[in-house]
C-alpha positions in Angstrom: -21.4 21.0 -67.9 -18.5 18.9 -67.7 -15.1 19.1 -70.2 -15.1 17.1 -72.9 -12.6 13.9 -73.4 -10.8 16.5 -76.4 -10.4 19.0 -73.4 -9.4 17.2 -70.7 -6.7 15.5 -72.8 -5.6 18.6 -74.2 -5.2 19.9 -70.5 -3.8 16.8 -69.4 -0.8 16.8 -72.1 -0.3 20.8 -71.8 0.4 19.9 -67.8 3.2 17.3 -68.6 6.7 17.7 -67.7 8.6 20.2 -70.3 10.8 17.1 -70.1 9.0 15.3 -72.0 6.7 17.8 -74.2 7.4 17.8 -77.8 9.9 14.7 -77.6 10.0 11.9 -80.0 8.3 8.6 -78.9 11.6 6.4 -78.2 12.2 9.5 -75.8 9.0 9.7 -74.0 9.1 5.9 -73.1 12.0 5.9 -71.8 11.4 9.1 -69.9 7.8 8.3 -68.8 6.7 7.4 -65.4 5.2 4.5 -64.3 4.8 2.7 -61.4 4.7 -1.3 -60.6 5.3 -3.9 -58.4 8.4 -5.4 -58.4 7.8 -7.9 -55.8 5.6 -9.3 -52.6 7.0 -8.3 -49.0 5.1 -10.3 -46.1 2.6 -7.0 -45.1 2.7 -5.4 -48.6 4.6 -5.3 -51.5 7.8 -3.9 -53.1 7.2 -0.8 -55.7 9.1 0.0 -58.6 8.9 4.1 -59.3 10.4 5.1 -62.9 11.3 8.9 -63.4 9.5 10.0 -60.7 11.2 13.8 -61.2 8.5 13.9 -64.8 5.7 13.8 -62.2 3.5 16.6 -60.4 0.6 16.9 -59.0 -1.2 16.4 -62.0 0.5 13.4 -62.9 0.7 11.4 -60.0 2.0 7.8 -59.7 -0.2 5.4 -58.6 0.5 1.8 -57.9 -1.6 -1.0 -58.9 -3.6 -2.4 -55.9 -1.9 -4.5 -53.5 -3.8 -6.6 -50.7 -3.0 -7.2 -47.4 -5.4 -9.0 -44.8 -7.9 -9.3 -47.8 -8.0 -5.2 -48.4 -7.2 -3.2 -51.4 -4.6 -0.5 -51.4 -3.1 1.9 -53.7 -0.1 4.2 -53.0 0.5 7.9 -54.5 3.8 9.1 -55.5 4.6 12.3 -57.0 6.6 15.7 -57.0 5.0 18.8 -55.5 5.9 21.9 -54.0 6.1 22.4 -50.3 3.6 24.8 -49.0 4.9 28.3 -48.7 8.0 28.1 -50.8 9.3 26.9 -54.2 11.3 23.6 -52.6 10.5 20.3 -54.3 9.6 17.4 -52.8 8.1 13.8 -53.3 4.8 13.5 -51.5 3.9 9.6 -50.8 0.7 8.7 -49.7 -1.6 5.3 -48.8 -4.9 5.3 -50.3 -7.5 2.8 -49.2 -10.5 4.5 -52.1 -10.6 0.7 -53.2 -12.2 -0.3 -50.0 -14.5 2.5 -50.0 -15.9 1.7 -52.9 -16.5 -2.0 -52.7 -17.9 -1.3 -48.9 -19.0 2.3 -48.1 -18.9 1.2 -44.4 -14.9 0.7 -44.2 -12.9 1.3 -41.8 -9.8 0.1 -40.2 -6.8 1.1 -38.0 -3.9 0.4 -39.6 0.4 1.6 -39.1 1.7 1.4 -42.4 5.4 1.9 -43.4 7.4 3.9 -46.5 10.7 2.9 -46.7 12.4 4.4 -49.9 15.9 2.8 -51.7 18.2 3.6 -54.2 18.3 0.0 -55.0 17.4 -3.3 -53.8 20.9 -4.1 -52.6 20.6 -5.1 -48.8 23.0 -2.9 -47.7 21.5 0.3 -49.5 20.3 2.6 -47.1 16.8 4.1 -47.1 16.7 7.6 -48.6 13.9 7.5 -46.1 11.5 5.7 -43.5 7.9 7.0 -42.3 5.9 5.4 -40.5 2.4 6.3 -38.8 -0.8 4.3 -37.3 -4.3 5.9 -39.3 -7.5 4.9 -39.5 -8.9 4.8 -43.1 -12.6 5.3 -43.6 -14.5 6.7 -46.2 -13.9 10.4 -45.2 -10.2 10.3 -44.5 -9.6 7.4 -47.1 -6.0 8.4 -48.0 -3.1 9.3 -45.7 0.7 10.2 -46.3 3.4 13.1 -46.2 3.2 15.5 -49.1 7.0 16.5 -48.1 8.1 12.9 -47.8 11.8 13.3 -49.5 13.3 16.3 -50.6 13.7 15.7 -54.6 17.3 17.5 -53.8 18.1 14.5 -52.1 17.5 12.2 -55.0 18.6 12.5 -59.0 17.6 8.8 -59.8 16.0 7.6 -62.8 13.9 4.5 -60.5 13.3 4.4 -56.9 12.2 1.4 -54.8 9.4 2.1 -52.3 8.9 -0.6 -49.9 5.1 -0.6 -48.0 4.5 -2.8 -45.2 0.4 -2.4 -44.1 -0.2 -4.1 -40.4 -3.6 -3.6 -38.5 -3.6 -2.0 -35.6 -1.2 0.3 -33.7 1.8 -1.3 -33.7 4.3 1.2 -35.3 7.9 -0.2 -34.6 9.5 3.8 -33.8 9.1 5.3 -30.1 9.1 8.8 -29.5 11.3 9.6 -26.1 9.7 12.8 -24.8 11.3 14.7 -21.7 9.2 16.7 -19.6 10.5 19.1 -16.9 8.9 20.3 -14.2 9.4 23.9 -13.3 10.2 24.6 -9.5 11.1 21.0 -8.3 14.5 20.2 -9.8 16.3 17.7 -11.5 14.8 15.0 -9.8 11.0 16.3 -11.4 12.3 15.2 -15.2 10.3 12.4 -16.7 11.1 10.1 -19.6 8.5 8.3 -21.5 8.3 6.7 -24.7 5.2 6.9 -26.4 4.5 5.4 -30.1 4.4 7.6 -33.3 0.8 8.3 -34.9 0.4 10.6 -37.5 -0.6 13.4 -34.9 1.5 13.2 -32.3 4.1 13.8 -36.0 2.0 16.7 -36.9 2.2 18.0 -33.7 6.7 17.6 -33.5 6.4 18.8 -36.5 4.6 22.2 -35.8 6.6 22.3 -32.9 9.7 21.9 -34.7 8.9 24.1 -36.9 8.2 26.8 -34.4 11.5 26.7 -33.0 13.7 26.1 -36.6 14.8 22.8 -35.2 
């Protein structure tokens, strides 16, 4: 059998940030997190993240749905751990459940865009871009980075997370690989530039990660 509401609340308010666990009301709200949207961009919207530090991955942010090209979608944002260590991060995801729900048949190929700010100042630079091309159906309905931005990097109390949704694969970044060939010289390098998609990342990544780069 399932908890009951009593339980699951209890739970809920025993997983909250020590920050905010035992404080006084006036303190709460103005430590609380919340996310909204603070304003429309042309392929998505402008998000507003409050405290995001007093989240985890049992309180997660999640925005209020946004559409773009007549579809529903939500973004995640929340502190976690990294995966085989004790380093804190924000984890940032795109999550297309909306969809699913109204049609169990979804699916689209999208390249979708997280660029984060201190500030909405034009000339504040991004704490951080991603970028990647997915398809969202309704087994692989959310995609993201659980180590987006390393919460090291960033003590503020509000955050501005600009997403930009654009169907198809059309990501803006190339990836310049360089490929030598063994045995024939200089003159076998090639160039190419190929776009990024969240595997060919996954797979720099790994590979990166291999070599401590």
């Amino acid at each position: 059998a399932g908890e009951s509401a009593m339980i699951y609340l209890e739970r809920l308010r025993k997983s909250l940030p020590s920050a905010l666990l035992g404080a006084d009301e006036s303190t709460q709200e103005r430590m609380w997190p919340w996310c909204d949207i603070h304003d429309a961009l042309p392929n998505g919207v402008m998000l507003c993240l409050a405290n995001p530090h007093n989240t985890s991955d049992e309180h997660q942010l999640r925005s209020p749905p946004f559409y773009v090209g007549g579809i529903p979608w939500t973004v995640r944002f929340y502190r976690t751990k990294a995966q085989g260590s004790d380093a804190a991060f924000f984890a940032a995801y795109l999550d297309a459940n909306h969809a699913v729900r109204e049609n169990a048949a979804f699916e689209k190929q999208v390249t979708f865009t997280f660029t984060v700010r201190r500030s909405l100042e034009a000339r504040a630079e991004p704490v951080c871009r991603k970028e990647a091309t997915f398809v969202f159906r309704k087994d692989t309905d959310n995609r993201g980075w659980r180590e987006c931005i390393s919460a090291a990097a960033v003590d503020d109390a509000r955050l501005y997370l600009a997403v930009e949704v654009r169907e198809g694969a059309v990501a803006t970044e190339n990836i310049t690989i360089q490929v030598t060939m063994e045995g024939v010289g200089k003159e076998g390098d090639m160039r190419f530039k190929v776009k990024q998609t969240m595997t060919l990342q996954k797979l720099m990544e790994s590979y990166c990660s291999r070599l401590h780069c």
